[in-house]
N, C-alpha and C positions, 0 to 999 in steps of 0.2 A: 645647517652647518655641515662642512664635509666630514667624513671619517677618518681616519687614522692611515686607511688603507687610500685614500684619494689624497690626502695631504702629498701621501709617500709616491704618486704619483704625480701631482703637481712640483715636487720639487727634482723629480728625472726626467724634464721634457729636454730634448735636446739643444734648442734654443733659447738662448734670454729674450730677444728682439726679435718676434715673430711678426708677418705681415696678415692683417687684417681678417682675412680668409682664414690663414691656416692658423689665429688665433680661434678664429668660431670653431675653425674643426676642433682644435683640441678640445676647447669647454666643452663642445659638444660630446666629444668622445667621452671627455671624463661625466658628465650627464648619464650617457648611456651606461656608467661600469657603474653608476649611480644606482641605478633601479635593475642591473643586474644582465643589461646586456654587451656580449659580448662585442666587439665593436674593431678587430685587429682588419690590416690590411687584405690577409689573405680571405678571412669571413667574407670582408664586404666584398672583394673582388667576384668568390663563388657564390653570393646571395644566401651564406649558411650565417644570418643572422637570428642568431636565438638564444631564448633566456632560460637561464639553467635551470630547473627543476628547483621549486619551492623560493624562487627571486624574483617572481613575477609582480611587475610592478602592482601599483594602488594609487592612482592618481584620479581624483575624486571632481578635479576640473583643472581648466584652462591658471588657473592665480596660480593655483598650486606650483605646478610644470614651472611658470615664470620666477614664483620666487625661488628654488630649488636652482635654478639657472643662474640669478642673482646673488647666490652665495656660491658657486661654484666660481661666476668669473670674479667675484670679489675674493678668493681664497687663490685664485689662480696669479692675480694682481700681486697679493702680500708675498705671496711663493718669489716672486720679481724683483722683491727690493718694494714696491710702490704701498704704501701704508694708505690705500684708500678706504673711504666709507662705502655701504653698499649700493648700488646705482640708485638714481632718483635721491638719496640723503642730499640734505643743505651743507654747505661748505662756505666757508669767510672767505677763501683765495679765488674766488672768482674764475676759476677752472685754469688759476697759473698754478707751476709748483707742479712736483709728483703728484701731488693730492689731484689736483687737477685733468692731468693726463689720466689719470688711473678713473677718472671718472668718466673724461669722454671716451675711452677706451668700453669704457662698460658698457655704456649707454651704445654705442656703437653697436656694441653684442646683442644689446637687448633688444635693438631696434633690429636687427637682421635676423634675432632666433624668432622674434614675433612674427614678421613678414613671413620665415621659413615654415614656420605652425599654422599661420593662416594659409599659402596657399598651397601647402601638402595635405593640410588635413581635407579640404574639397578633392584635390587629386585623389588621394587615395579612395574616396568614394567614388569619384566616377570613376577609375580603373575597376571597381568592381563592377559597378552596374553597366560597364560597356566592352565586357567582353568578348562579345559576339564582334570587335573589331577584327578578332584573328579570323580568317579562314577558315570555315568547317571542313570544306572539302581538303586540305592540304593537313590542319593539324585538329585530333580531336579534342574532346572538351577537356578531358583528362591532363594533354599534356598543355594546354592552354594554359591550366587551372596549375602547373607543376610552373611554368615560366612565368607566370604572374604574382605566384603567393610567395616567392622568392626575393620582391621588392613589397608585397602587401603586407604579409603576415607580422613580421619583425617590427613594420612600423607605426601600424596599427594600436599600437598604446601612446603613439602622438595626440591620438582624435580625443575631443571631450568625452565626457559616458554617456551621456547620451550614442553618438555617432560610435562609439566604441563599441559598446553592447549591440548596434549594429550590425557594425563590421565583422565581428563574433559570430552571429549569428548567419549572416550571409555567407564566412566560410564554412563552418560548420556545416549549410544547409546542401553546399555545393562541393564537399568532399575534397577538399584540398589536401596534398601531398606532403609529409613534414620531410620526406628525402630530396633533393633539389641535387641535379646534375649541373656543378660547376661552371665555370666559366664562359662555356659555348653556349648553354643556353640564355645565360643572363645579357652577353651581346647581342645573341639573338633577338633576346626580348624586347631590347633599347633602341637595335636598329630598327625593329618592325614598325615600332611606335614609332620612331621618326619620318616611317614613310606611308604611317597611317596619315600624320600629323599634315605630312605635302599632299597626301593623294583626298584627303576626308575635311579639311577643315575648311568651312563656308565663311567665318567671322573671327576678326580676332578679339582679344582680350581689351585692348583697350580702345577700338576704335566700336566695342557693340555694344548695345544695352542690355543686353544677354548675352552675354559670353558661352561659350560648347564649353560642357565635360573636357573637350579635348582642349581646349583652349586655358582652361585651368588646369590640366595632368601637367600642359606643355611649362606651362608656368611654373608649376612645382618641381618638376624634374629641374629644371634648368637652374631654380633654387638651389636644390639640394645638390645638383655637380657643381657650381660655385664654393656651397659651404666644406662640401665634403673632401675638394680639388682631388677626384681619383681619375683610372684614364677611362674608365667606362664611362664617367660622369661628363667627361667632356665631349667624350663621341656624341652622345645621346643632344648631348647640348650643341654642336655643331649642326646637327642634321636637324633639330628645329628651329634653326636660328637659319637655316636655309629654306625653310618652309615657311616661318613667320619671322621677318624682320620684327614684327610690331615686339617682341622678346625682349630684344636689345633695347630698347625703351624702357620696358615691363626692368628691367635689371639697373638703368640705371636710375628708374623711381625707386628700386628697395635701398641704393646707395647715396639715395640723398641727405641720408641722417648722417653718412661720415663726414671726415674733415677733408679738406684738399688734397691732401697729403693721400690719405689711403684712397681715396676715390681715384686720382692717377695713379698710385700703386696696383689697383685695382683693373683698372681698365688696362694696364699695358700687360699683365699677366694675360688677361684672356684674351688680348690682341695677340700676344704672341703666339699663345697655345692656340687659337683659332685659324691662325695664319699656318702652325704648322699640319693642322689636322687637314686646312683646305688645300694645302701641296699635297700631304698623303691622298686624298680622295682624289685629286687630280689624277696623279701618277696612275692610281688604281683604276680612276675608270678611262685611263685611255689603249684602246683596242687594235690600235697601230703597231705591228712592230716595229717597221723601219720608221716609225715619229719616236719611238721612245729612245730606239738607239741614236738618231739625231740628237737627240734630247741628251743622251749620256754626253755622246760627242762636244755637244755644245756647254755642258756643264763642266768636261774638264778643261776645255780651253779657259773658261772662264777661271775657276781655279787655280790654273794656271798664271793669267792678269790680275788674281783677287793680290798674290806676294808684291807685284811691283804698283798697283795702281788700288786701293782699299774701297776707298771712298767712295769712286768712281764705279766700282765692282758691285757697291750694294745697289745704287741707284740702277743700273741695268737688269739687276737679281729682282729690285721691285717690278722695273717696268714688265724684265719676263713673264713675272709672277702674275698681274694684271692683264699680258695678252692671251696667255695659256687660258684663263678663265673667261677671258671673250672668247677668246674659242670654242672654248668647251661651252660655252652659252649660245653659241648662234651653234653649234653642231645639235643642242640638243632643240633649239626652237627650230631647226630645220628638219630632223626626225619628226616633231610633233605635225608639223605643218605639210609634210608627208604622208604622214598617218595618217590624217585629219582630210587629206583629199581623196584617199583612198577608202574612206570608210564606208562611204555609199556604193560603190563598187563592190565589195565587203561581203555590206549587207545583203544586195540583191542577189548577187553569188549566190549566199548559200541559204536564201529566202529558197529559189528556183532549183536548188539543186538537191540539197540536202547533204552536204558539206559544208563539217567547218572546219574551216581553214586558222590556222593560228596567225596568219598573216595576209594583207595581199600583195602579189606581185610587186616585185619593187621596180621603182621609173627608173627612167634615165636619170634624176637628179639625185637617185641615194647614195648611200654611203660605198655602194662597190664601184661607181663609178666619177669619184671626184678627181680632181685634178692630181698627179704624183708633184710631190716637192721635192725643188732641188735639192742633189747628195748635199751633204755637210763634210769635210775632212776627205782625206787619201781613201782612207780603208773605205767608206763608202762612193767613191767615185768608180774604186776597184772594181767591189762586189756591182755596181749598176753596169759597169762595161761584161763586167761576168753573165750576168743575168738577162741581158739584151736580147739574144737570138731566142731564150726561152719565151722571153716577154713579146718578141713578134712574132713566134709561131701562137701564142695564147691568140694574141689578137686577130693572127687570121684564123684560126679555125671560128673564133666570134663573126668574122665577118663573113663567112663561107655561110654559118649558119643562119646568119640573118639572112642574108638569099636565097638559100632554102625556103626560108620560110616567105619572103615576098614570092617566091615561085607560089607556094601552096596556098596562101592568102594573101592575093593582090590586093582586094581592093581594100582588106581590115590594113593592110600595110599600109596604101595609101591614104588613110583616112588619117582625120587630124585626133586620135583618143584624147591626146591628152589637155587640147582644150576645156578651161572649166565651162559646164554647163548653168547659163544664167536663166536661159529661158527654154525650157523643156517645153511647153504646153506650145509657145512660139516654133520650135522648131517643126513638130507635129504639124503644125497649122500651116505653116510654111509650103513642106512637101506635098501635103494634098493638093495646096492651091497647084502645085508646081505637075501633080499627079492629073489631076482635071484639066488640065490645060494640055496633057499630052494623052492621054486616053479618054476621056470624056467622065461625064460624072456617073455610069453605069458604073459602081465598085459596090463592094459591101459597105454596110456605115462602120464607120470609120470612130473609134473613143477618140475624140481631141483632148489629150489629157498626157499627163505626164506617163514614165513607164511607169512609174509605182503608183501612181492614183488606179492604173487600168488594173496591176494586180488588187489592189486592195476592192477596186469595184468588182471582181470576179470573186474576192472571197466572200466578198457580204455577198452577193448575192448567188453564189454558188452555180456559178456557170463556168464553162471553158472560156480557156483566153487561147486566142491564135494571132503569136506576132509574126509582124513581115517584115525582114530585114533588106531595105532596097540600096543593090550597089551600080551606081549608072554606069560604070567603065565596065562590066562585065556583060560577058556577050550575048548572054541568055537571059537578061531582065529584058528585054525588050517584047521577046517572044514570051515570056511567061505572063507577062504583062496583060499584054494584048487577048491571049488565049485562055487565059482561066482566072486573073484577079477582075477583068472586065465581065465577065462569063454571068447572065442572072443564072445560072443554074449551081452555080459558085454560091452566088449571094444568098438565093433559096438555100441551098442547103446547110450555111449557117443560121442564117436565122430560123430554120425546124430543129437546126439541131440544138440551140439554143448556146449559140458562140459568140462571144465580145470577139471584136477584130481589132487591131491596133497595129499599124505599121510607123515607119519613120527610115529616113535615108540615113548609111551611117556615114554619111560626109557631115552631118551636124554634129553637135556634141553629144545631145540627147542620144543621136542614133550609135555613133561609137560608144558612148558608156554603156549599153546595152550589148553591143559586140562585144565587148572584153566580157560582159557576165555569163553569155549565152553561150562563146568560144565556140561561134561556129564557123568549120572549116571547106566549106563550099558557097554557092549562090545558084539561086536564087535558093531563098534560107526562109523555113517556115517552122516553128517551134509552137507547139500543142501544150498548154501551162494546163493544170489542175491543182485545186485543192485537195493534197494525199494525206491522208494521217497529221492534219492539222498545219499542214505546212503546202506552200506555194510550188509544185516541182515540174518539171520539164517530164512529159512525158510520154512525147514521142516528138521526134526531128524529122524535118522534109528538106533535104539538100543535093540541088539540082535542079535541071528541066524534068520537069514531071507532066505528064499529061492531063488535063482534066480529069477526065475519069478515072486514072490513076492517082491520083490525088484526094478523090472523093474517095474511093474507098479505100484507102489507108486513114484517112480521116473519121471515115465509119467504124471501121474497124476499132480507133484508136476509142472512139466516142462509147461503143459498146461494151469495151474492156473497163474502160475506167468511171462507165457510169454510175456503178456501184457504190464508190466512195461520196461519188458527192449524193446517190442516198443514201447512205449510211450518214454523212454530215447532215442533210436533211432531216433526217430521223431521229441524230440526233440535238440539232438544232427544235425539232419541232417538241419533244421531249422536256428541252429545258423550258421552250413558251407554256408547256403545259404543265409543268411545274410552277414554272413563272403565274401562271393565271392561278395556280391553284392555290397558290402560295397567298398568291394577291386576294381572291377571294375566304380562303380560311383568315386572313388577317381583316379584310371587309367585316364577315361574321364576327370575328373576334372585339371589330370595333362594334358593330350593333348589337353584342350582346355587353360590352360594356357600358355604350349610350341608355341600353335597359337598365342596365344595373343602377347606373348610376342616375337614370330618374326616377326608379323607385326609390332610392335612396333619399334623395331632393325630396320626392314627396311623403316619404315617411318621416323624415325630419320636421318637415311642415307642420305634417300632421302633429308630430309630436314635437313642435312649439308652438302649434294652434292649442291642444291641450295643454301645454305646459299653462300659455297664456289665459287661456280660462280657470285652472286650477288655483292661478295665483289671483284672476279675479274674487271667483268664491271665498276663496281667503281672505279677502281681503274684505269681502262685502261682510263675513261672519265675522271678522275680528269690529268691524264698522258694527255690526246688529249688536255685538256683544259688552262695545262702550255703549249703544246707545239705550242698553235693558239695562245696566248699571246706573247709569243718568235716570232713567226713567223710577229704580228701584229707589233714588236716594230721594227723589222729588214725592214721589207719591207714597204719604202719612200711613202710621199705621192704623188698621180697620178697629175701629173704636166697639168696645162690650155692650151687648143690648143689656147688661144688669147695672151699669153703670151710665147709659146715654142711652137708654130703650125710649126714653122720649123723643128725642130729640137725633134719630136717627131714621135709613132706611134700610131696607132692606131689599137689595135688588140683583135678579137672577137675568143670566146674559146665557144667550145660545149662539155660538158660534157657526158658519158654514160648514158643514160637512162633517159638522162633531154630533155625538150621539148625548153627551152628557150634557147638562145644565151648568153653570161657573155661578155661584150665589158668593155676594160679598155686603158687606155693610158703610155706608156710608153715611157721614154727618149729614145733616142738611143745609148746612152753609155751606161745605164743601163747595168747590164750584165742579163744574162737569167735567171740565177735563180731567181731573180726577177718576174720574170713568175710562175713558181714551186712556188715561197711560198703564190702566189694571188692563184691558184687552190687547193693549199692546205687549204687555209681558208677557204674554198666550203665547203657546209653539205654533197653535192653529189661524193666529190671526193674521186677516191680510196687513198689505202695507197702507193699501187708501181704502180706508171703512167710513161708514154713518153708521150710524146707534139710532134707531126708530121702535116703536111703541107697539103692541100687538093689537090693543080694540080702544079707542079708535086709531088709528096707522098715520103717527107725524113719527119725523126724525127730528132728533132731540138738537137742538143746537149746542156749539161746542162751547160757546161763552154764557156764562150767569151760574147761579148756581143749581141744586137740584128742588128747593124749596122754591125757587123764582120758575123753575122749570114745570113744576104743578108734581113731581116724585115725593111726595111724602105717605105714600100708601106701597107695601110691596107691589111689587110688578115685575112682569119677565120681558127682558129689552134684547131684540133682534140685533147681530152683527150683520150689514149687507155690505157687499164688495162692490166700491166703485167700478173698480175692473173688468165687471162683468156687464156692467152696464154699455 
């Protein structure tokens, strides 16, 4: 039930007829003053949501939270006029009637605060366990931990207790900030994540079996800017709804439970506000100034025809609206596809160089060189007649410059760079044939291989690389050709020196994309690669006609300065193999001394359930001897008194194997013998398979008749022998 103090705010909401959304926010809000958090516009805007000292909630689980909700939006209803029961009750009117309304009204609630609980309460876990999304190098963990606990901490009494006492503990553990710096950081925080969300997210929500951390944060934020309609909420929600359409689906699954009625209520709200946030980002990321002033231009005209012609005004306001954002979509898939053919160039750069560049070179097709659009209006046809002489002197000094530079590098000028390269190993292959067929096949051997296979074969195997950049329209490849790449004293002296060779013409593609990385400014062009401090670098340049022997020993030269690194990489390459082996052998030993261990083991176990298994024979035989002396004891009569049967008995002494003493007992004479047999088998000393025989003259007694039929009616001492030993 609400309190006295929630009542008094249910009945000063500013609205009777609130729409759907900003029905949730309210219950929600009032929810939140519920368990004692603060909840106003400007809190949530600065991320200072927090609960006052000694109001900390106690929600014990998930029922709880929901029915505490159920009397909220059922006290919020009555506040209304609407006299409903609380959601889920049974009702007669069939959901007509106030009663009615006020019920799908709730239910409405109930089903959007559910959806909001389930998919914040996983966000807010993976926002904690996926921190490491911000940048270390840019921001440290500290203020990470300050721009994240600003949406975590406050809402962190959503989760069940379990996930609570959690999340507790993970901030605790990671030293989170209870001071939060306003407004700039909290957009900060929203927009990073939206372009963690485009730049990191592999799967979406509803199209994976597993959905990302990110994939459920995405989900819950864009939740919680619906429920909450604030403007951060919708930013955050625009920039993932650009990163993942599959959202807008995800949004309109949580609004399936409304009516028709608020469900297009619904949707034309965030059409509208999505439409205006994607004009603002428009506006914002266009980097034209004479496109934006066109832009104004064109929008006041338009303004101007909105008074006389209305109708007609929005439909052109749409279509502009639609081609601005083709635009801005083919400007940005043409940057990428840009960027994307440059990258290998990029790389090799600054593989060979040891520079990095934050960018490369930009073509002929980027952004500083597209087409100018026609003025729009007076004042700009002015300012372009103004502008004109500045703008043809800009272009000749461009053009002046480029001829410069065809003076200084002919033949890179006339090559084709910017053809993409499909077949590299083809090109290679090509020029030789083309190299053989004009100087003969005396060359060095030659890598047929791409440029980057040749460096990467020169880093495994830790050798020098020497490329040969060949330009046929230059006047000195011909001569240099001939005199020192034909030369065995050339080819000898790489191979002692131990040098990969690799050439290519740069009229192919292979060979120009190796010209822009190499940037070299003469011909005949020879560049010396090594392995330096773990990286591929240039380090030393041959440009020009060179003589052989001036050639070789610049080469020498160059071989003996830098041969150090590739032993020291030898060294320590060799280092790691001897680790590696040793490593591999302390783990060998480590297994054969486990293989020991553990067949000692195996056979100590054996052993001791070989023992076991004979302990429990013994057992077993002695509980067996010990029924069968019992049996023996009940069957065999007691030994009858010679003062009362001294006639009519005998008397007879038995010596057992390996006993020193005599065993005298008396027996009837009708007795039969075995009577005999079961008094020595009571014995501790007797065997299992005996006969009973006679001392003078030596029979063995038989086991059937009795002792009077036996000829025993005189004492006598009667031998135990062991069959066993027989």
């Amino acid at each position: 039930m609400a309190t006295k103090d929630e009542a008094t705010l249910l009945l000063t909401t500013e609205e009777a007829d609130l729409p759907s959304e900003r029905l949730f926010a309210e219950c929600l809000r009032l929810l939140l003053h519920r368990y004692g958090i603060v909840f106003t516009e400007s809190r949530l805007r600065n991320c200072e949501w927090v609960s006052p000292t000694g109001l900390s909630p106690v929600i014990h689980h998930e029922g709880q939270l929901m029915t505490d909700f159920a009397c909220i939006c059922d006290h919020y209803q009555r506040s209304r006029g609407l006299q409903s029961p609380l959601p889920g009750a049974s009702t007669g009117g069939g959901g007509q009637g106030p009663d009615g309304e006020a019920q799908g009204q709730s239910k409405v609630l109930m089903a959007t605060f559910q959806s909001y609980i389930s998919a914040f309460s996983s966000s807010i876990s993976c926002l904690i366990d996926h921190l490491t999304w911000i940048p270390d190098s840019t921001y440290s963990n500290i203020t990470k931990a300050r721009y994240a606990s600003g949406m975590v901490r406050p809402l962190a009494w959503l989760l069940p207790g379990q996930a609570r006492s959690r999340v507790r503990a993970r901030l605790d553990a990671v030293g989170w900030l209870k001071n939060q710096q306003a407004s700039e950081e909290a957009s900060w925080l929203f927009s990073s994540l939206g372009l963690l969300a485009k730049e990191q997210t592999t799967g979406h929500l509803l199209n994976s079996a597993q959905p990302t951390g990110l994939d459920c944060l995405a989900c819950g934020l864009a939740t919680f800017a619906l429920a909450c309609e604030h403007e951060i909420g919708f930013e955050i929600l625009y920039e993932l709804v650009l990163a993942q359409p599959d959202l807008l689906a995800y949004q309109k699954a949580l609004s399936q439970s409304m009516s028709d009625e608020e469900v297009n209520l619904s949707a034309t709200s965030n059409a509208a506000r999505s439409s205006e946030l994607k004009e603002d980002a428009a506006k914002k990321n266009c980097n034209n100034a004479q496109t934006n002033s066109d832009q104004d231009d064109l929008n006041d005209s338009e303004e101007n025809r909105q008074q006389q012609q209305q109708q007609q005004n929005n439909d052109e306001l749409a279509t502009s609206s639609e081609d601005s954002d083709e635009a801005e979509k083919e400007e940005n898939d043409y940057e990428e596809q840009l960027s994307m053919s440059q990258t290998e160039t990029l790389l090799h750069y600054q593989q060979i160089s040891g520079l990095e560049l934050p960018q490369c070179r930009p073509g002929p097709g980027s952004g500083q060189h597209r087409p100018q659009q026609a003025p729009v209006g007076w004042f700009r046809w002015i300012e372009s007649i103004v502008m004109l002489p500045f703008r043809f002197f800009s272009h000749s000094v461009g053009s002046l410059l480029r001829f410069v530079l065809s003076i200084l590098r002919p033949a890179a000028v006339a090559a084709a760079p910017h053809r993409p390269v499909v077949d590299p190993v083809g090109d290679v292959r090509q020029f030789l044939e083309q190299f053989e067929q004009l100087y003969g096949e005396q060359h060095p051997v030659v890598r047929v291989c791409s440029y980057s296979q040749a460096l990467d074969a020169a880093r495994n195997e830790l050798r020098f690389l020497l490329v040969y950049l060949h330009a046929e329209s230059h006047q000195d490849t011909d001569q240099f050709c001939r005199q020192v790449l034909v030369s065995e004293v050339f080819s000898a002296f790489l191979q002692a020196s131990g040098i990969n060779f690799w050439m290519c013409s740069i009229s192919s593609p292979e060979g120009a994309r190796v010209s822009q990385a190499l940037r070299e400014t003469g011909y005949p062009f020879l560049a010396l690669i090594v392995l330096k401090q773990s990286r591929m670098t240039v380090v030393a340049r041959f440009e020009g006609l060179l003589s052989l022997e001036q050639l070789l020993a610049e080469l020498d030269a160059a071989v003996t300065d830098f041969e150090p690194y590739l032993a020291e990489e030898r060294a320590r390459r060799q280092s790691l193999e001897m680790n590696r082996r040793l490593i591999e052998e302390q783990d060998q030993a480590y297994a054969a001394a486990l293989a020991q261990d553990r067949e000692r083991e195996e056979r100590r176990q054996a052993e001791e359930a070989e023992r076991s298994a004979e302990r429990d024979a013994n057992e077993r035989r002695r509980e067996e001897r010990q029924r069968e002396l019992a049996r023996l004891r009940d069957l065999l009569p007691a030994e009858p008194s010679a003062d009362k049967d001294g006639g009519a008995t005998v008397k007879l002494s038995v010596r057992l194997p390996g006993a020193s003493d005599r065993l005298e007992r008396r027996f009837r004479l009708g007795e039969p013998i075995q009577h005999l047999h079961y008094f020595i088998k009571l014995q501790e000393l007797a065997p299992e398979r005996f006969s009973v025989c006679t001392s003078f003259p030596k029979r063995v007694l038989p086991v059937e008749g009795t002792f009077k039929e036996a000829g025993l009616t005189q004492a006598e001492v009667l031998f135990v022998m062991d069959d066993d030993d027989e």
